[in-house]
Backbone atoms as SQL, in Angstrom:
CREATE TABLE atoms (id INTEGER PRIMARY KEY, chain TEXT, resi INTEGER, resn TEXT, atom TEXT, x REAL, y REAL, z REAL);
INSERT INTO atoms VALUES
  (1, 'A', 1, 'UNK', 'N', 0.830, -1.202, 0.000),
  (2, 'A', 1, 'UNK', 'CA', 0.000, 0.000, 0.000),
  (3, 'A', 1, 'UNK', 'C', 0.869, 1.260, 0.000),
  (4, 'A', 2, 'UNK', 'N', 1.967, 1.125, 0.921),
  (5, 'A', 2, 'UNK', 'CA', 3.213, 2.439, 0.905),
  (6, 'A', 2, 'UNK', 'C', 3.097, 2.327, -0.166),
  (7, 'A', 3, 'UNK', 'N', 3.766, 1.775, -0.273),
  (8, 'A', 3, 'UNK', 'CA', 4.586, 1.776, -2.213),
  (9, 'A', 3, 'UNK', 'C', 3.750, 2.419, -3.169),
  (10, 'A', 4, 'UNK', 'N', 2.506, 1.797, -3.265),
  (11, 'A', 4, 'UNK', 'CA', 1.304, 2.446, -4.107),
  (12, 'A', 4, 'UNK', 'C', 1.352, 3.752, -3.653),
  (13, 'A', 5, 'UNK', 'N', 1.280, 4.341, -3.023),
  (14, 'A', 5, 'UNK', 'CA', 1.250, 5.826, -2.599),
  (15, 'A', 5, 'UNK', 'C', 1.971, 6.711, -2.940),
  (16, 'A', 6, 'UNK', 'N', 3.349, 5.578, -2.416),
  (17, 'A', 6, 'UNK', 'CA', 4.489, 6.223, -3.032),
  (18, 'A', 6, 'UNK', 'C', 4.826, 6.327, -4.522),
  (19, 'A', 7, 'UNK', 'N', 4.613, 5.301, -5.198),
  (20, 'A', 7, 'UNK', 'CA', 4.940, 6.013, -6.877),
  (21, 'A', 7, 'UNK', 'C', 3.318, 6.506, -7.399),
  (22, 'A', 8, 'UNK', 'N', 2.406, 6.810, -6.501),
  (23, 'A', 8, 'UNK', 'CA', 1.375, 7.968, -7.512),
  (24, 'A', 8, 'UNK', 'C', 1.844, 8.846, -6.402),
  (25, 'A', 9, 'UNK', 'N', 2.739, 9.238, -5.755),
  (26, 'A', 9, 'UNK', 'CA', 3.004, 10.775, -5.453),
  (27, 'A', 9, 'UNK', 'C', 4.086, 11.036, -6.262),
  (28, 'A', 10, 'UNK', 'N', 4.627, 9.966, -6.850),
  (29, 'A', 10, 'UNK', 'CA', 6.143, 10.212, -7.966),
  (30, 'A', 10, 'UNK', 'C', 5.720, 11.050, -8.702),
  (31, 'A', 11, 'UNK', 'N', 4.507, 9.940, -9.591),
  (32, 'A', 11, 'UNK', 'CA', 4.352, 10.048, -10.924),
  (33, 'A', 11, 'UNK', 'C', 3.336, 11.602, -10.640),
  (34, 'A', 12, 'UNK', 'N', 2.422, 11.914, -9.867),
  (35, 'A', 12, 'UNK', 'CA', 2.174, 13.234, -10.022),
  (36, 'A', 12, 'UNK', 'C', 3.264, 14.399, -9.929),
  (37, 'A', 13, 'UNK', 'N', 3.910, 14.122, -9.352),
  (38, 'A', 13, 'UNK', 'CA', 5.428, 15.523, -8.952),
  (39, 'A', 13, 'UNK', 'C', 5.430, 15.369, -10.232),
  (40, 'A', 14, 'UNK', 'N', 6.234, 14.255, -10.874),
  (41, 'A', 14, 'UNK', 'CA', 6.857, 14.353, -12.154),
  (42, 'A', 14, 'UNK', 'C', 5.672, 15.027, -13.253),
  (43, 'A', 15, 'UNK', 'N', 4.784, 14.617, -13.530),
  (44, 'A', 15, 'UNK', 'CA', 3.734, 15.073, -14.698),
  (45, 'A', 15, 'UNK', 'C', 3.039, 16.550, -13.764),
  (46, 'A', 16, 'UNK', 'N', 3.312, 17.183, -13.094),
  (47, 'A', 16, 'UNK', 'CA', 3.084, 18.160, -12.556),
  (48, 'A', 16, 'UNK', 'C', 4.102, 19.058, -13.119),
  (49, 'A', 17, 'UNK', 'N', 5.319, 18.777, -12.926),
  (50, 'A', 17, 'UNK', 'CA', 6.847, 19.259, -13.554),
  (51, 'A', 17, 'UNK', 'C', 6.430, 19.186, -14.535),
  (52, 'A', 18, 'UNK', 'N', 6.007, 18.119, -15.493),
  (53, 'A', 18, 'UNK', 'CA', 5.674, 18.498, -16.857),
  (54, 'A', 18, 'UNK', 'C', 4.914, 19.832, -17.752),
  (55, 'A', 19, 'UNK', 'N', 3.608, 19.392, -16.943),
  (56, 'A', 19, 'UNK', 'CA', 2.521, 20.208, -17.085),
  (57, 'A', 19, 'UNK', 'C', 2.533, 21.833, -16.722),
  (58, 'A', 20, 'UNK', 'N', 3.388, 21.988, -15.551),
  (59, 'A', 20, 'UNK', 'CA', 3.946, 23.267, -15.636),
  (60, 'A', 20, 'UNK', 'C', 4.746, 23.955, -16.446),
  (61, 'A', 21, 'UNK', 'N', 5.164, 23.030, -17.267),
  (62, 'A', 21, 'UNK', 'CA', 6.454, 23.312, -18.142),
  (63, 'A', 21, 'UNK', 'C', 5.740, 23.833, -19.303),
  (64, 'A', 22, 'UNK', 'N', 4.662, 22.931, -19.879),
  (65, 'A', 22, 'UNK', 'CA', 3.788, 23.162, -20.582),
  (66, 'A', 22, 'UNK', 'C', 3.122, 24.630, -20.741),
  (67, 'A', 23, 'UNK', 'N', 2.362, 24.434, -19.460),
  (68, 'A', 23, 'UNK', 'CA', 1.682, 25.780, -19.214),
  (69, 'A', 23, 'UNK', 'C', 2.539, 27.044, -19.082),
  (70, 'A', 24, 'UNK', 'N', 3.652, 27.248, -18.818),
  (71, 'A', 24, 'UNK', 'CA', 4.441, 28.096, -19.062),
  (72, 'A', 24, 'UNK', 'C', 4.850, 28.424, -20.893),
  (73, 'A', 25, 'UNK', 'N', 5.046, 27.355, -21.355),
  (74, 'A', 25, 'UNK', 'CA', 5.100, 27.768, -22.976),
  (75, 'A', 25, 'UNK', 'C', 4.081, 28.365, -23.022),
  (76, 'A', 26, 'UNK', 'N', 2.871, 27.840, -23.091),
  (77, 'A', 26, 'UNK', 'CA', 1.942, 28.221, -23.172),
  (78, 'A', 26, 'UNK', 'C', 1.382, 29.385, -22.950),
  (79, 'A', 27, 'UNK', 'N', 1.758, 30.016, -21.633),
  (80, 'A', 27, 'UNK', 'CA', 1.254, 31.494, -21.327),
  (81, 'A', 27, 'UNK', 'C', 2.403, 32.333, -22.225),
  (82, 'A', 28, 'UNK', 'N', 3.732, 32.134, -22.279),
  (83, 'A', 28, 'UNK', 'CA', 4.410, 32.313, -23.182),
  (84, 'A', 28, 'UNK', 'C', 3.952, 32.478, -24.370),
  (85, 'A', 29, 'UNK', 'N', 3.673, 31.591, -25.415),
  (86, 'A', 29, 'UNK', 'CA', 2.870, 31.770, -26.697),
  (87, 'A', 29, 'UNK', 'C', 1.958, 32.918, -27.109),
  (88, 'A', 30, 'UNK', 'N', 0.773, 32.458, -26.027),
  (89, 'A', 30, 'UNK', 'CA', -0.364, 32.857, -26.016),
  (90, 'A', 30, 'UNK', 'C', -0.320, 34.346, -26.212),
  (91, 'A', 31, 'UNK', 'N', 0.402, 35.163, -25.912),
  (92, 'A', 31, 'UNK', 'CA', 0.161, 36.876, -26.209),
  (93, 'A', 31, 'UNK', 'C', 0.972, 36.904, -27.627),
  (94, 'A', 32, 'UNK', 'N', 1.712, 35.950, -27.923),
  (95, 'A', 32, 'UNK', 'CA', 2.463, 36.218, -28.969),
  (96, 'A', 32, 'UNK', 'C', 1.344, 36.350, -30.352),
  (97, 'A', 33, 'UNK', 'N', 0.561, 34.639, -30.391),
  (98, 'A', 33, 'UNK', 'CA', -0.389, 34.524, -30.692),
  (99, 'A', 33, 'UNK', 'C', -1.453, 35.330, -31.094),
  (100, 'A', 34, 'UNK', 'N', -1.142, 36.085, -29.821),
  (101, 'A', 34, 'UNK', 'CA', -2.202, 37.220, -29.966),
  (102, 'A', 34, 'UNK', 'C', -2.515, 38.422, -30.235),
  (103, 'A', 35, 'UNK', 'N', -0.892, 38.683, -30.625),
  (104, 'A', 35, 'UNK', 'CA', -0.166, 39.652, -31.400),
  (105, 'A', 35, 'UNK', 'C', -0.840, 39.530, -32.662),
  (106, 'A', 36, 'UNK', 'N', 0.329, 38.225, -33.014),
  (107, 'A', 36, 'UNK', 'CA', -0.303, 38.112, -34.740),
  (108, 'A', 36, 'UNK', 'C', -1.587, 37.897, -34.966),
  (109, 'A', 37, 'UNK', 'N', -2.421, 37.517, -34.336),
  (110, 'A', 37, 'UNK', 'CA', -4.040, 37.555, -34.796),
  (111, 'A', 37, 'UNK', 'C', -4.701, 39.118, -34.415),
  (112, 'A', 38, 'UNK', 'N', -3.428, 40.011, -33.870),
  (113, 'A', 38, 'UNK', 'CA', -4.177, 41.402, -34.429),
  (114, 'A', 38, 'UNK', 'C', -3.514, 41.937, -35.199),
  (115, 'A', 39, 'UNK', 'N', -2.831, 41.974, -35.431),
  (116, 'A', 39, 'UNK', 'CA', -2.252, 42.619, -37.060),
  (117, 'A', 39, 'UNK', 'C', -2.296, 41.814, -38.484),
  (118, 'A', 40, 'UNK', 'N', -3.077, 40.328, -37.837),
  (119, 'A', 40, 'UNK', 'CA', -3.651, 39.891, -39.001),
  (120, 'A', 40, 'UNK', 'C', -4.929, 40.484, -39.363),
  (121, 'A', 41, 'UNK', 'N', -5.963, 40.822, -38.279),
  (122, 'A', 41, 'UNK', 'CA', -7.298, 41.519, -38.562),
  (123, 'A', 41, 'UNK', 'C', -6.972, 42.941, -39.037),
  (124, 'A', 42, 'UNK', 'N', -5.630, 43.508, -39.124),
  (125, 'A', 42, 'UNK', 'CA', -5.632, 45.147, -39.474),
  (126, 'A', 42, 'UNK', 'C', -5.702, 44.906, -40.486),
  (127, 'A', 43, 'UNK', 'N', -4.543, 43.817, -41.409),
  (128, 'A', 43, 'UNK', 'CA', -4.120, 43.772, -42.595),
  (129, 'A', 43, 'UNK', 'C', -5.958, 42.926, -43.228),
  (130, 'A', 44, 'UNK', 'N', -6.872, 42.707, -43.027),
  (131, 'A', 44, 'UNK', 'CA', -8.021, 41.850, -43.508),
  (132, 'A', 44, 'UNK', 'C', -8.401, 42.948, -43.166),
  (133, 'A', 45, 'UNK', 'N', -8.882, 44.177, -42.365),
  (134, 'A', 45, 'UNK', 'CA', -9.956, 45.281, -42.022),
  (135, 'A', 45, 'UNK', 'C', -9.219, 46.111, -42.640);
């Protein structure tokens, strides 16, 4: 039962580390993104 506990508290740290990693590109991107989808609507308006 330890044991079980112990590697799903692994495996969440680790895919937590992931997923943050993720979400950091991500918020990263996202204004960039959102850059070019407004000076794509200037150049279309």
């Amino acid at each position: 039962m330890l044991k079980n506990v112990k590697n799903v508290i692994a495996k969440i740290k680790s895919s937590t580390k992931r997923n943050l990693a993720i979400l950091t590109c991500f918020l990263l991107c996202t204004p960039i993104a959102f850059a070019d989808l407004g000076n794509l609507k200037d150049k279309v308006t």
